[in-house]
C-alpha positions as CSV (number, residue, x, y, z in Angstrom):
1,X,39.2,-148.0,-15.6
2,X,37.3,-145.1,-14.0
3,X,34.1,-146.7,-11.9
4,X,31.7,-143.5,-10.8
5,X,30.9,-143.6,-7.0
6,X,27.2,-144.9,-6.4
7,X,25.0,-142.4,-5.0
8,X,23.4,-142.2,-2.0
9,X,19.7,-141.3,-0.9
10,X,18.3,-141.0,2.6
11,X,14.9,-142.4,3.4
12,X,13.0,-139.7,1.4
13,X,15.0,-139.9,-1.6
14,X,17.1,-136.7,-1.4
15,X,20.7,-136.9,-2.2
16,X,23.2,-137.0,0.3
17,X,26.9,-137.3,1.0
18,X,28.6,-140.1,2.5
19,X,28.1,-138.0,5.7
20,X,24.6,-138.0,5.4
21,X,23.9,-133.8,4.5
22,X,21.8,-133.6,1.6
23,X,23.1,-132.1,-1.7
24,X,21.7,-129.5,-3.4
25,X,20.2,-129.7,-6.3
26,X,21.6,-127.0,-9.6
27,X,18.6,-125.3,-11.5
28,X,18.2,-126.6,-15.1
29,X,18.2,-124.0,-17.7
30,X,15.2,-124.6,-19.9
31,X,14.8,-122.8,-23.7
32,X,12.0,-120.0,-23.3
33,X,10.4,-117.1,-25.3
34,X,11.8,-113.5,-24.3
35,X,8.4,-112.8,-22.9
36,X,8.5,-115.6,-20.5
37,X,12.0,-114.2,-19.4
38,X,10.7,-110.9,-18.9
39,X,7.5,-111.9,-17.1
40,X,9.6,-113.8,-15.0
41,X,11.5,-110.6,-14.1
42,X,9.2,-108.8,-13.5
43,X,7.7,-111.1,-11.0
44,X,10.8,-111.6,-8.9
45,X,11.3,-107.6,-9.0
46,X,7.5,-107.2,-7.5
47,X,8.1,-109.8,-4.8
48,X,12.1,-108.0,-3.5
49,X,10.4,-104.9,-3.7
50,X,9.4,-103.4,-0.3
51,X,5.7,-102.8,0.8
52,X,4.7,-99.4,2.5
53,X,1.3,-99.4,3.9
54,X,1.8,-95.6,5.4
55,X,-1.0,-93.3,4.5
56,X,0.9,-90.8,6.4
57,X,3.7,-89.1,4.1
58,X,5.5,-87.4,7.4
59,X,5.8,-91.2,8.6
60,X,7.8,-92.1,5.7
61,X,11.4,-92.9,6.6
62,X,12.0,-91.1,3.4
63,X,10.3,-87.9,3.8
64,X,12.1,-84.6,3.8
65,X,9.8,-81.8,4.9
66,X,11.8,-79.4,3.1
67,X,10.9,-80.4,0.1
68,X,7.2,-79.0,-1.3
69,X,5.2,-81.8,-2.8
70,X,3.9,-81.4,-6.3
71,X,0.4,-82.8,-7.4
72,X,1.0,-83.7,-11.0
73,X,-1.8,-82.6,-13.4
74,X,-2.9,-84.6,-16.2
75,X,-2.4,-83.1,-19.5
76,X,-6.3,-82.1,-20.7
77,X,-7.1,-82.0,-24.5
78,X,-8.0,-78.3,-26.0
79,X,-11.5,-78.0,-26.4
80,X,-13.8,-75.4,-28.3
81,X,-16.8,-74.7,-27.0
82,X,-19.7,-75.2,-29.3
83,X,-21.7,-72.5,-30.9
84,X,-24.7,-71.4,-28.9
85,X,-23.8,-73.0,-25.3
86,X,-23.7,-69.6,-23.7
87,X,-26.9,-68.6,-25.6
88,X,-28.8,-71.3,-24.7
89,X,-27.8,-71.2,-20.8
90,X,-29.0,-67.2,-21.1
91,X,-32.2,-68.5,-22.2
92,X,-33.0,-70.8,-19.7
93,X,-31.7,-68.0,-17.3
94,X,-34.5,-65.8,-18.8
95,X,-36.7,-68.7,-18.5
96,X,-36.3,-69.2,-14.9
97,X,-36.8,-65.4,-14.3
98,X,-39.9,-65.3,-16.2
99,X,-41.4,-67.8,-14.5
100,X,-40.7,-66.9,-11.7
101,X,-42.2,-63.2,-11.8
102,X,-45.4,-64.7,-13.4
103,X,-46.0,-66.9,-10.6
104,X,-45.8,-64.0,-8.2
105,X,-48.1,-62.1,-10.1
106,X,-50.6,-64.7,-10.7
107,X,-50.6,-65.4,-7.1
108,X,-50.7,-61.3,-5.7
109,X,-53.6,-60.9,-8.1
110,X,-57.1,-63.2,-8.2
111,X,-58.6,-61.9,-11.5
112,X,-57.6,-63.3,-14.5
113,X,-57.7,-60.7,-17.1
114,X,-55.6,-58.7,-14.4
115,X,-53.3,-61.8,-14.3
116,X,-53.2,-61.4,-18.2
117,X,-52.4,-58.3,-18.0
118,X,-49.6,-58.4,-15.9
119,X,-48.2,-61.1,-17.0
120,X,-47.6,-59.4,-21.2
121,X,-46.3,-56.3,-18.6
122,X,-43.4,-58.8,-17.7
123,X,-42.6,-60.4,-20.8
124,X,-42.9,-56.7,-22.3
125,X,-40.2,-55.8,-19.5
126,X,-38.3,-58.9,-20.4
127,X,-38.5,-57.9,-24.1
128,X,-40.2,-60.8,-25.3
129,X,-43.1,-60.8,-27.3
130,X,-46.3,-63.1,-27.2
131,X,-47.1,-64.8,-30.0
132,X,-50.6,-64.7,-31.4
133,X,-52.2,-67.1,-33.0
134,X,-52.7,-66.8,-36.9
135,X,-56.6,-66.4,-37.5
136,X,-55.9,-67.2,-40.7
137,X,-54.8,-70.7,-40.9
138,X,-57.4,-71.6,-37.5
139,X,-60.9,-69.7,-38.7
140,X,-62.5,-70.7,-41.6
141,X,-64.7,-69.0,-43.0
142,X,-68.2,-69.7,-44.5
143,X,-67.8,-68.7,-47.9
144,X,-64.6,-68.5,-49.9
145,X,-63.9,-64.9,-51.2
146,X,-63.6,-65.9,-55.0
147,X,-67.1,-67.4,-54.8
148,X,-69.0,-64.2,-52.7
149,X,-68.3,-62.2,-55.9
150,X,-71.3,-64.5,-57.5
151,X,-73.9,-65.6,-54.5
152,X,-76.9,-63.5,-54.1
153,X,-75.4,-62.5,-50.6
154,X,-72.1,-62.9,-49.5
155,X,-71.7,-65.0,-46.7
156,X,-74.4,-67.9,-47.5
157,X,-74.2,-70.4,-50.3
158,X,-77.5,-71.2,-49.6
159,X,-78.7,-67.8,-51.3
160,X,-78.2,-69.4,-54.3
161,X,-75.8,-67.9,-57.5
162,X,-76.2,-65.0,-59.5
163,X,-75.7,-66.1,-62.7
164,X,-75.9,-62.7,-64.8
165,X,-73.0,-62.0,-63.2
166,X,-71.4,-65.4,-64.9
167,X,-69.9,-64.3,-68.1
168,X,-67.4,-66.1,-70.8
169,X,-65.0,-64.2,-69.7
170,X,-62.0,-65.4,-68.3
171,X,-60.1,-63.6,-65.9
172,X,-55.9,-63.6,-66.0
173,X,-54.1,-62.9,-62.9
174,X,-51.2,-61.1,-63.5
175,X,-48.0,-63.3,-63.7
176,X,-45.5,-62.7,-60.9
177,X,-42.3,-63.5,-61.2
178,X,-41.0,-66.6,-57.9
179,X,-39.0,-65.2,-55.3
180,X,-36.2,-67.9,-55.7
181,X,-33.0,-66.9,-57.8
182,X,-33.1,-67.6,-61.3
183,X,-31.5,-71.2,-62.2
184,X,-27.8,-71.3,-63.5
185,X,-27.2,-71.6,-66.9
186,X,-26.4,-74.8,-68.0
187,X,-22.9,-76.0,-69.0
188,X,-21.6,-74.9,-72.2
189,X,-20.4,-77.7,-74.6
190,X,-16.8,-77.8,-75.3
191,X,-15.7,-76.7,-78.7
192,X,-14.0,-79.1,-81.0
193,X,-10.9,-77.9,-83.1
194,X,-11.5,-79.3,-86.9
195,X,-9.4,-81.9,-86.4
196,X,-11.1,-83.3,-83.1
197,X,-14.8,-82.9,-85.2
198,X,-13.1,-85.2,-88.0
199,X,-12.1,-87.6,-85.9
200,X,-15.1,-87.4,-84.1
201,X,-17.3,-87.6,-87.7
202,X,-15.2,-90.7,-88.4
203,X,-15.6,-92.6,-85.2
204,X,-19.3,-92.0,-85.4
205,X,-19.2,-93.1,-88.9
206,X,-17.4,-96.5,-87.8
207,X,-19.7,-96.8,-85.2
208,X,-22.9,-96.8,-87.7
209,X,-21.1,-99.2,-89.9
210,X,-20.5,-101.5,-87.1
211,X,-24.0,-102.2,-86.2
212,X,-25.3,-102.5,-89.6
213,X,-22.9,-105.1,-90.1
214,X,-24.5,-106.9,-86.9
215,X,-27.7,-106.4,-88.3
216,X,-27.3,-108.0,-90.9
217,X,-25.2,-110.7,-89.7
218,X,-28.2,-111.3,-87.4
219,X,-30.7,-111.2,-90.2
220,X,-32.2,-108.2,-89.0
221,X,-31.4,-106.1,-92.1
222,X,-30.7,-107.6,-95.8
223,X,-27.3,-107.0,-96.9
224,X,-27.0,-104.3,-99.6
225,X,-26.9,-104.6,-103.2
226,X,-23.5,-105.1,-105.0
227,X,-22.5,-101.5,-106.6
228,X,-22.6,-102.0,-110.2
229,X,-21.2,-99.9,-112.9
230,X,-20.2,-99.7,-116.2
231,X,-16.5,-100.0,-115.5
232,X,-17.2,-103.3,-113.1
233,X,-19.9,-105.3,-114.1
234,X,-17.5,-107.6,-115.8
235,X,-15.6,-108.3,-113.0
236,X,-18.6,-108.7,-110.6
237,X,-20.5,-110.8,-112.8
238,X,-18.2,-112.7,-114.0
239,X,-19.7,-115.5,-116.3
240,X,-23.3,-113.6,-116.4
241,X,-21.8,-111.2,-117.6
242,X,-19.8,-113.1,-120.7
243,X,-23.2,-115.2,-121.5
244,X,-25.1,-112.3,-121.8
245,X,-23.2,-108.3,-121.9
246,X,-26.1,-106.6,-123.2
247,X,-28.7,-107.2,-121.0
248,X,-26.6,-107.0,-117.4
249,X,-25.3,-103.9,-119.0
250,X,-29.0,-102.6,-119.1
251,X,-29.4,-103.6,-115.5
252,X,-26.1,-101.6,-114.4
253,X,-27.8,-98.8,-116.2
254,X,-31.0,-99.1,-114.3
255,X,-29.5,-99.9,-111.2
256,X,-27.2,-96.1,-111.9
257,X,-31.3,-94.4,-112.9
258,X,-31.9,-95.6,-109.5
259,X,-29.1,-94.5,-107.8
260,X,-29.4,-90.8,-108.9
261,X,-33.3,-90.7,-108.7
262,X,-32.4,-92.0,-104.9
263,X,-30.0,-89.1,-104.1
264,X,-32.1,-86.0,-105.7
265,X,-35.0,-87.8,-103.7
266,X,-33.0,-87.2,-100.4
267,X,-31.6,-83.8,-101.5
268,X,-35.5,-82.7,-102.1
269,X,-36.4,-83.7,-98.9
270,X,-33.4,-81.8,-97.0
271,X,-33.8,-78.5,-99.4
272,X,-35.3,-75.9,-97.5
273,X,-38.2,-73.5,-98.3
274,X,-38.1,-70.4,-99.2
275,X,-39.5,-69.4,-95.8
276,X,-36.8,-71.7,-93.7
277,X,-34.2,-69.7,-96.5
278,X,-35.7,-66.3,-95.2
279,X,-35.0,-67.6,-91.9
280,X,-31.7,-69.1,-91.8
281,X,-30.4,-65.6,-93.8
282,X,-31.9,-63.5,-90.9
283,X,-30.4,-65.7,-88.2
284,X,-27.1,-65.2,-89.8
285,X,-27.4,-61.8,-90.2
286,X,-28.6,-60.9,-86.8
287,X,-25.9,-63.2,-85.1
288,X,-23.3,-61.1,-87.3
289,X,-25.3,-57.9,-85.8
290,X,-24.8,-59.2,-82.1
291,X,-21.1,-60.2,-82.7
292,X,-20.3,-55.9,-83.3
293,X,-21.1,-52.9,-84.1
294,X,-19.2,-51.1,-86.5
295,X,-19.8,-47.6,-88.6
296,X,-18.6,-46.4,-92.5
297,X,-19.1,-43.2,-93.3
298,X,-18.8,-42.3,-96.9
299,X,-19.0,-38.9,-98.7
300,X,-20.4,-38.8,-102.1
301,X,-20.6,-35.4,-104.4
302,X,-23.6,-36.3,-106.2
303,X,-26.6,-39.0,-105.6
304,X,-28.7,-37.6,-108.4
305,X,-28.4,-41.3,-110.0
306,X,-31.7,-42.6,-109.2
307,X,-30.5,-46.6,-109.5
308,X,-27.1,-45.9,-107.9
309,X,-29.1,-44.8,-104.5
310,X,-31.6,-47.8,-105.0
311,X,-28.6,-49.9,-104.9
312,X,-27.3,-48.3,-101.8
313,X,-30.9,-48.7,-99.8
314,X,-31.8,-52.0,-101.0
315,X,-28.2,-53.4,-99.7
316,X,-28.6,-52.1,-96.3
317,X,-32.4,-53.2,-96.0
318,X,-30.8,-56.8,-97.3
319,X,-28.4,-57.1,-94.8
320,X,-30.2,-55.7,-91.5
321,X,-28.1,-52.3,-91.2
322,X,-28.8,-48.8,-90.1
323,X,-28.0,-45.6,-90.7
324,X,-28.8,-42.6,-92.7
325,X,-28.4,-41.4,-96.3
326,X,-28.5,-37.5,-95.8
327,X,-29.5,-35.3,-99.1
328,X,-27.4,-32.0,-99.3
329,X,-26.8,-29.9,-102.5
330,X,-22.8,-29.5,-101.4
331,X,-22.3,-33.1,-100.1
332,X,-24.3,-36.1,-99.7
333,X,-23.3,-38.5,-96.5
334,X,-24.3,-42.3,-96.2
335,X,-23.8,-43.4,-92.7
336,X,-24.0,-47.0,-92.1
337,X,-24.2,-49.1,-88.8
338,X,-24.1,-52.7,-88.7
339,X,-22.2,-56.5,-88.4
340,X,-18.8,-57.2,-89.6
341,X,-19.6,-59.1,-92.8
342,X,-22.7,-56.5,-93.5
343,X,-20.4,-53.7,-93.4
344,X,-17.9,-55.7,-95.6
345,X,-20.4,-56.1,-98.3
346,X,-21.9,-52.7,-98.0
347,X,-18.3,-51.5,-98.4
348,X,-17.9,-53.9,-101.3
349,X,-20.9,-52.5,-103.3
350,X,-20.1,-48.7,-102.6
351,X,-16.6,-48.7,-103.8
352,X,-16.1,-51.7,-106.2
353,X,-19.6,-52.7,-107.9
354,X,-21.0,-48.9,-108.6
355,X,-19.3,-47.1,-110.9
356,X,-18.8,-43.3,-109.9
357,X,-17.0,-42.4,-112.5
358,X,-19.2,-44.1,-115.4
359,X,-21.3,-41.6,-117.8
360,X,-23.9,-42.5,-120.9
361,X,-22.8,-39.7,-122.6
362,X,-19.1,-41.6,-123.5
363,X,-21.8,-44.2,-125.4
364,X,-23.6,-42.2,-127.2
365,X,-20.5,-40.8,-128.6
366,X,-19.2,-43.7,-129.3
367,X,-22.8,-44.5,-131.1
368,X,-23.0,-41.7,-133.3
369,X,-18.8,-41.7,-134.5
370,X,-19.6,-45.6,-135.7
371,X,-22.9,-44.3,-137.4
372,X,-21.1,-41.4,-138.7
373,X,-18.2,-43.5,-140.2
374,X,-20.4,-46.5,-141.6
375,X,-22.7,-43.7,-143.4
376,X,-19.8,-41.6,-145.1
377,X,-16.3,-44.3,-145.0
378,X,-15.7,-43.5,-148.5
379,X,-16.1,-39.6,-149.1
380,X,-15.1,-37.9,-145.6
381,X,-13.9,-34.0,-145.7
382,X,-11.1,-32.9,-143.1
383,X,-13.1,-30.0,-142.0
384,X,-15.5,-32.7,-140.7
385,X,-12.4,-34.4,-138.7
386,X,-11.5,-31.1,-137.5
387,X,-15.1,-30.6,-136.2
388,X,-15.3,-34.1,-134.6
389,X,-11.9,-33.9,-132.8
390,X,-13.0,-30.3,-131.3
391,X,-16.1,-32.2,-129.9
392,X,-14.2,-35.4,-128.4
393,X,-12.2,-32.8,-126.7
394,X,-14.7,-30.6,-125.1
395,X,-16.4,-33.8,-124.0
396,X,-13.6,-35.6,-123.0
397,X,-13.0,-32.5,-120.3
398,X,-17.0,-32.0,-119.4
399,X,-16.2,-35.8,-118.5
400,X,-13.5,-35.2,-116.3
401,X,-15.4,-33.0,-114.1
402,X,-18.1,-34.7,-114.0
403,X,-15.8,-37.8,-112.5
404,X,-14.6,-35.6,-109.9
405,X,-17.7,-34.4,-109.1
406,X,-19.2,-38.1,-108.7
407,X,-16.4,-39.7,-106.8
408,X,-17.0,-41.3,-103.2
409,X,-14.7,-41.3,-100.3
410,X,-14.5,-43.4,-97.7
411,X,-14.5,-41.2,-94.2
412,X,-13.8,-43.0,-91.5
413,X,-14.1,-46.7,-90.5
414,X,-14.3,-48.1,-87.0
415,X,-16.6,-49.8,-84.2
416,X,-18.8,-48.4,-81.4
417,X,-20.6,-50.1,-78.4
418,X,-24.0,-49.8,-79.4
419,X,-25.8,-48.3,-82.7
420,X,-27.5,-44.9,-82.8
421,X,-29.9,-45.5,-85.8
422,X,-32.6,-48.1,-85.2
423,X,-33.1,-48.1,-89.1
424,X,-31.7,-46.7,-92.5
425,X,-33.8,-44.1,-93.8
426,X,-33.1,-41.3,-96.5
427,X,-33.0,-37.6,-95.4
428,X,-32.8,-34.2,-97.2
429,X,-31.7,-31.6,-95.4
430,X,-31.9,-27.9,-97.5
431,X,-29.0,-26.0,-95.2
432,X,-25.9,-27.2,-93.3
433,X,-27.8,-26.2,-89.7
434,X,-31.0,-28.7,-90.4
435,X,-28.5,-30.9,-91.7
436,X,-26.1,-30.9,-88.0
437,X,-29.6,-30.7,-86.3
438,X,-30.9,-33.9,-87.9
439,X,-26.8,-35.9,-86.9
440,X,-27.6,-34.1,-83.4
441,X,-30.4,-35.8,-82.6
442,X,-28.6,-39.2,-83.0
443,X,-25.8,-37.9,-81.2
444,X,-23.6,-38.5,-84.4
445,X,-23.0,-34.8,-84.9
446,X,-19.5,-35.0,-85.5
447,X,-19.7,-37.3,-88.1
448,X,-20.6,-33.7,-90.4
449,X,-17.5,-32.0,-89.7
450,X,-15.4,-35.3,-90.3
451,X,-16.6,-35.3,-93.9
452,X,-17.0,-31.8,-94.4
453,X,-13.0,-31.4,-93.4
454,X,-11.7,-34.7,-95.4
455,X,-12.2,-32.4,-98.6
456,X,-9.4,-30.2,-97.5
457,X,-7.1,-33.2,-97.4
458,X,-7.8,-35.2,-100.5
């Protein structure tokens, strides 16, 4: 059995050996942090490391004067320098020197308006300029210059008013226009495709619907009668309805009166008057007038037809265009300026609705061949025949040159940047020279020659 050895302490309690030399004691590893460890580093490397107190560098064992010493610089940030600095030092430059040189003349000289003097000499030198006070703004003055036009003497208002110079009149300045830019325009709504302004019509729609059902489910609004009609009343009434048919069918009838007297109310009140008709059609018009200009020209053989050019002048007063109608035995030109849907029912009239090539002479042929043949159906004579059929002949080619003669041609079609007749008017023009003078003046003159050579080609 193994028995350890006792151990041994001297008179202070250290260890010793059976000879008596004390034993040294092994350090204890204790758990720390790494920071402790390093701290503890760092402490023994600070206490090992050597001390030099030399403030002379060529009394360092280590110094090699070979060697050129380096003064490290510290790396500076980049700075601009701020607007004005080197103005502002100038100026207080100047300032020094101006003070300076008025001293010394204020001190050479004793008199003051001499000092004055000198002294806007120097600042005249220096190129500055002294600054006077505004009289103006510091003087008032005893009477106000809108009132002296009406006191007996201009500069007391204790002269009393002269009031025959008072007068209802009333005096307006003319307006002047600010100095300051106009404002912007403001922002221009976004427009809505169709789809996007039906969706938008039905979520308004729901949105109306929802808070009348609130209301009424608060009790702020009474709930609306039941729709009746003829083809529901059964259902809706029910029992009412089996106990007594006639009379709820006189109420669905009532209720239906009232109903329809209820909507033409609410179309009266939204039908416009004749003036806001006027209006709205001129709006229309003018915003079709402002969208672009564009110019027919059309050349007609005759115009003699008093209705057919009433027609013609009437339209283009109706729908806001300009132009001329220009009179000439050889060719008649109607010249018309205006919007895109104007034009399109100008066009309409002049080549669908008038008939060019319609004569009253065709009627009354017509007329007198059914009198002729009610009057003599039984005994008629072929010499009468034969005389008839020479007439319908002869007529029937006096008709064909007269429908060449009154046919109208369309000319030329197309769109300018701005119109050069402020109005339609009528114009007869005797020779071809007043009639290119009359175009020239409108700066339309080759509008003549475009008509005048389209005969040629059709």
């Amino acid at each position: 059995r193994f028995i350890p050895p006792p151990m041994l302490v001297d008179e202070k309690g250290r260890e010793v050996d059976e000879k008596g030399n004390i034993i040294q004691g092994h350090n204890r590893v204790v758990a720390t942090t790494k920071i402790n460890r390093k701290m503890e580093r760092k402490k023994i490397l600070e206490d090992s490391a050597p001390v030099f107190e030399i403030t002379d560098p060529t009394k360092n064992p280590f110094y090699d004067p070979r060697i050129k010493s380096i003064k490290l610089q510290k790396n500076k940030n980049f700075k601009f320098v701020e607007a004005g600095t080197y103005i502002k030092k100038a100026q207080k430059i100047r300032a020094k020197a101006q003070l300076a040189a008025i001293s010394a003349v204020a001190a050479a000289s004793e008199n003051r308006d001499e000092t004055n003097s000198a002294t806007s000499q120097v600042l005249a030198a220096l190129g500055i300029t002294e600054e006077k006070p505004n009289r103006n703004e510091e003087i008032i003055p005893n009477v106000e210059w809108w009132d002296a036009l009406i006191l007996n003497e201009k500069d007391d208002y204790d002269s009393g008013f002269a009031f025959e110079k008072i007068t209802l009149f009333v005096e307006h300045p003319v307006p002047i226009k600010p100095p300051a830019e106009p404002a912007a325009p403001p922002p221009q709504p976004l427009k809505m495709t169709k789809k996007e302004l039906k969706r938008y019509r039905k979520i308004k729609r729901q949105e109306a619907l929802r808070e009348r059902n609130e209301k009424i489910l608060l009790g702020l609004e009474k709930p609306p009668e039941v729709k009746l009609k003829l083809s529901n009343f059964m259902r809706v009434r029910g029992a009412d309805a089996i106990k007594d048919p006639t009379q709820i069918e006189l109420e669905v009838r009532a209720q239906m009166a009232k109903r329809m007297q209820d909507r033409e109310n609410r179309n009266a009140i939204k039908k416009l008057t004749p003036e806001q008709k006027a209006a709205k059609k001129q709006k229309k018009l003018m915003e079709d007038l402002a969208r672009e200009t564009i110019v027919v020209i059309f050349r007609c053989e005759d115009l003699s037809d008093k209705k057919t050019k009433r027609k013609i002048i009437q339209q283009a007063k109706d729908r806001y265009l300009s132009g001329s109608m220009l009179l000439f035995p050889a060719m008649n030109l109607v010249i018309v300026e205006g919007g895109p849907k104007g034009i399109r029912k100008f066009k309409h009239l002049v080549i669908k609705r008038i008939k060019w090539n319609f004569d009253d002479s065709n009627l009354n042929l017509d007329s007198n061949k059914n009198e002729h043949n009610m009057n003599d159906d039984n005994d008629s004579d072929s010499e009468d025949d034969n005389e008839n059929n020479l007439n319908q002949k002869n007529l029937n080619q006096n008709n064909s040159n007269d429908q060449q003669s009154k046919k109208c041609i369309l000319v030329w079609e197309g769109s300018i940047i701005k119109p050069n007749f402020k109005d339609f008017r009528v114009e007869q023009c005797t020779t071809e020279n007043e009639a290119k003078k009359y175009l020239k003046d409108h700066s339309v003159e080759h509008y003549w020659d475009m008509s005048k050579n389209i005969s040629q080609v059709v």
